[in-house]
Backbone as CSV, one residue per row, in Angstrom:
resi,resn,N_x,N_y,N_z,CA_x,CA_y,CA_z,C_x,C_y,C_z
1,UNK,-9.035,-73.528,39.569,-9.340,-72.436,38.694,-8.604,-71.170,39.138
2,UNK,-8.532,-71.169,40.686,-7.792,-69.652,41.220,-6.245,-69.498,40.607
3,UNK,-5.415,-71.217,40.614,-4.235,-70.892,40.198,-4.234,-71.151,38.989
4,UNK,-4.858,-71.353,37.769,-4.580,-70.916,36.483,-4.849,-69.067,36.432
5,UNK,-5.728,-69.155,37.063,-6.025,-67.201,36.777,-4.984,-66.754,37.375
6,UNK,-4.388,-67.133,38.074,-3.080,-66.533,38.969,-2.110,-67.144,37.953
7,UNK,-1.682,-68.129,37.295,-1.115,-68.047,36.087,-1.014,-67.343,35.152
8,UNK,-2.199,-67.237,34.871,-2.206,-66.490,33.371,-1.826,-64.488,34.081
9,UNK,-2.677,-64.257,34.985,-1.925,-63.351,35.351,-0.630,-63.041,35.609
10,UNK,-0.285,-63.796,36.249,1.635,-63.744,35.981,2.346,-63.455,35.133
11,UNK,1.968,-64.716,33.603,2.562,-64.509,32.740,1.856,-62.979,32.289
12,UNK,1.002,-62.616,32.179,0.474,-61.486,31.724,1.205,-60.132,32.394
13,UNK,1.486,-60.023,33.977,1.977,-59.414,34.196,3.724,-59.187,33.510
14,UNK,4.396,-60.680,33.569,5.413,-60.382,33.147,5.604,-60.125,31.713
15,UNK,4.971,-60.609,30.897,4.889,-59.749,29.771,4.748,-58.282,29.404
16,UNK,3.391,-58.017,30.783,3.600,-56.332,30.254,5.231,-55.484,30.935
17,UNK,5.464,-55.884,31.976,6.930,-55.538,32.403,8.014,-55.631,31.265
18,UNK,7.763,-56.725,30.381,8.940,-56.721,29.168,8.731,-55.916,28.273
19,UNK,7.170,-55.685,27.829,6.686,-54.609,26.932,7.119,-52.917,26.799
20,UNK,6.869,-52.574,28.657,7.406,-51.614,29.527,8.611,-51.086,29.213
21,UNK,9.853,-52.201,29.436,11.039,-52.144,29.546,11.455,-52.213,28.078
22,UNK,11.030,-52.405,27.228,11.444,-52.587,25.911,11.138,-50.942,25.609
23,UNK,10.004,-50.515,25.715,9.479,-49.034,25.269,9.857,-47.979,26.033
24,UNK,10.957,-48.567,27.283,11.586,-47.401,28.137,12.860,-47.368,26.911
25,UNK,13.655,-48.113,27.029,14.881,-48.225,25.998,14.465,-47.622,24.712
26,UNK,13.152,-48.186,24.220,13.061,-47.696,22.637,13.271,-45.918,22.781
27,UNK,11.880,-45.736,23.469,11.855,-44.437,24.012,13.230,-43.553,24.403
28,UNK,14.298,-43.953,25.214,15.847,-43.904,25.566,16.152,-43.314,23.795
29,UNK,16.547,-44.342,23.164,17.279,-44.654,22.224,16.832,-43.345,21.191
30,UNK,14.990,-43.224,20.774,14.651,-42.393,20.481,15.312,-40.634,20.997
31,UNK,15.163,-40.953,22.068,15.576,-39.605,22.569,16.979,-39.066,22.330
32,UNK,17.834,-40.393,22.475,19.255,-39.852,22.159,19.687,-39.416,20.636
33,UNK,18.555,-40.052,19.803,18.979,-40.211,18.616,18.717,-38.522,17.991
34,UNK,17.386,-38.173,18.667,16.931,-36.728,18.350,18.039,-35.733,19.176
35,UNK,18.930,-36.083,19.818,19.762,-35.305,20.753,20.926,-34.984,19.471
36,UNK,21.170,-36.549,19.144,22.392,-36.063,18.133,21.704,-35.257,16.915
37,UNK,20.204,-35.670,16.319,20.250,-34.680,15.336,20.011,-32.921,15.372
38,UNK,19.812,-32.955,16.423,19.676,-31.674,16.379,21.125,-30.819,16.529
39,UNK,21.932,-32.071,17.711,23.672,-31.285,17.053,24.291,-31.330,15.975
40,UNK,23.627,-32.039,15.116,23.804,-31.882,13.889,23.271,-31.038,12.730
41,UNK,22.355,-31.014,13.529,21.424,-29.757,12.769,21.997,-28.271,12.768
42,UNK,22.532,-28.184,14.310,23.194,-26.800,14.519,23.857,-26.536,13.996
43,UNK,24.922,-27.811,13.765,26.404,-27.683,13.015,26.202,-27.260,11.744
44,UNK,24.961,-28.214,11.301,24.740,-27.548,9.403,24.468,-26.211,9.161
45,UNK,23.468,-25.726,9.931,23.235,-24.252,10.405,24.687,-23.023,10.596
46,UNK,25.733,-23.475,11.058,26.894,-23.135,11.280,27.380,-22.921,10.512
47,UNK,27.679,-23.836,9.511,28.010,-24.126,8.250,27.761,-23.378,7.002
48,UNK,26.450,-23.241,7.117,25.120,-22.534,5.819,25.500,-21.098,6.391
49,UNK,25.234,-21.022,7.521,25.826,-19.546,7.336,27.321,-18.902,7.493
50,UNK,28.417,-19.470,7.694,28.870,-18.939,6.909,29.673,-19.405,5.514
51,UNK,28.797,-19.886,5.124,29.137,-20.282,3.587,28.014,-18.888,2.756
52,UNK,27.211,-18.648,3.551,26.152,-17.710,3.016,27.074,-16.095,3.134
53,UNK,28.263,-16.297,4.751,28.780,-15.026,4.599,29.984,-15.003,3.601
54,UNK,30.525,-16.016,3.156,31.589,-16.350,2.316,31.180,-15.655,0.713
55,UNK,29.853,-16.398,0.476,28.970,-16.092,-0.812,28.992,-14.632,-0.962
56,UNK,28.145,-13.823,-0.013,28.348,-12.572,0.553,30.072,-11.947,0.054
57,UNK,30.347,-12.118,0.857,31.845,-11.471,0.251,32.459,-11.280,-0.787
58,UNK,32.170,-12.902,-1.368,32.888,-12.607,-2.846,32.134,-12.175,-3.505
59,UNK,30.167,-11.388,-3.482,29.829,-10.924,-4.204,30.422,-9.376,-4.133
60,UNK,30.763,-8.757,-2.362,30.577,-7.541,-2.603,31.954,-7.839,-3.392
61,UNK,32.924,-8.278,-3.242,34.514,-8.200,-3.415,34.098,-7.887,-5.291
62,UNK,33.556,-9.068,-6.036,33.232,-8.963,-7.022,32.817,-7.552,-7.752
63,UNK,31.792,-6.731,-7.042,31.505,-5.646,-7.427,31.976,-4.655,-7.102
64,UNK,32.980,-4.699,-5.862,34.178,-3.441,-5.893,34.802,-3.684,-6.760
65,UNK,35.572,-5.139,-7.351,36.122,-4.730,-8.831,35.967,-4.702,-10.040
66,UNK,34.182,-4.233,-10.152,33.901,-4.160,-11.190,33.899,-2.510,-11.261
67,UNK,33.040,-2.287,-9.930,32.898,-0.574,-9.842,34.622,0.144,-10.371
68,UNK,35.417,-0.445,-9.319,36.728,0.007,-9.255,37.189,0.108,-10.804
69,UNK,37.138,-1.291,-11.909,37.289,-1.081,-13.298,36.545,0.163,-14.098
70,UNK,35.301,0.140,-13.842,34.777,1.426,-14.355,34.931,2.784,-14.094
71,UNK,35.179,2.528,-13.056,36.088,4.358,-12.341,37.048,4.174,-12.816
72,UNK,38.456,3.723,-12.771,39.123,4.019,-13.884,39.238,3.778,-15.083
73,UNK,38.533,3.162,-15.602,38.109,3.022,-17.355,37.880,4.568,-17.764
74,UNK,37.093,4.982,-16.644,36.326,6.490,-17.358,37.346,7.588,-17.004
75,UNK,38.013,7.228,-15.821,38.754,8.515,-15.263,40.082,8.064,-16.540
76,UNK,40.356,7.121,-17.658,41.541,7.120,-18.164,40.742,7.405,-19.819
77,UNK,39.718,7.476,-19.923,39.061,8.219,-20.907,39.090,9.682,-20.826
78,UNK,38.519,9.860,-19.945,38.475,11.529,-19.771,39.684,12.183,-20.182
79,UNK,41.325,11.434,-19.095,42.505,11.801,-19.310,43.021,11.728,-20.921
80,UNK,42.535,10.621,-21.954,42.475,10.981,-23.364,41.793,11.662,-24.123
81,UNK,40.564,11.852,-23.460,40.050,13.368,-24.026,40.581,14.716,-24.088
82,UNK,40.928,15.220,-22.768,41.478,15.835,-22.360,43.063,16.018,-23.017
83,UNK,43.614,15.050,-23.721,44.728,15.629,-24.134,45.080,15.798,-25.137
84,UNK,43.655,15.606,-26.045,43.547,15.833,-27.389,43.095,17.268,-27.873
């Protein structure tokens, strides 16, 4: 009876050692996998902003040449008022 219980313990032990070793790796694998997303995450972050400062630009750019059209629209009105 002592060496079946010392059997079954064995196998029991070596099973939990494979269990162990399987959930060190999973665990591993997990970890690396969250390593790359987060450098990936940064990179998108990188990205978004400056696509956000790009956006930015061509709005102000946009409205200096709208302002810029209306200052001289009016300053070339005035000059036809003025010479009538």
């Amino acid at each position: 009876m002592d060496e079946e219980v010392n059997v079954k313990l064995a196998i029991y032990m070596e099973r939990l050692d494979n269990y162990i070793q399987s959930q060190t790796a999973l665990n591993e694998s997990i970890c690396r996998n969250l390593d790359n997303i987060q450098e990936d995450l940064a990179e998108v972050r990188t990205w978004r902003s400056k696509i956000y400062g790009i956006k930015s630009g061509m709005i102000a750019l946009a409205l200096l040449i709208l302002h810029t059209s209306a200052v001289m629209g009016s300053f070339i009105a005035i000059l036809r008022w003025w010479d009538k």
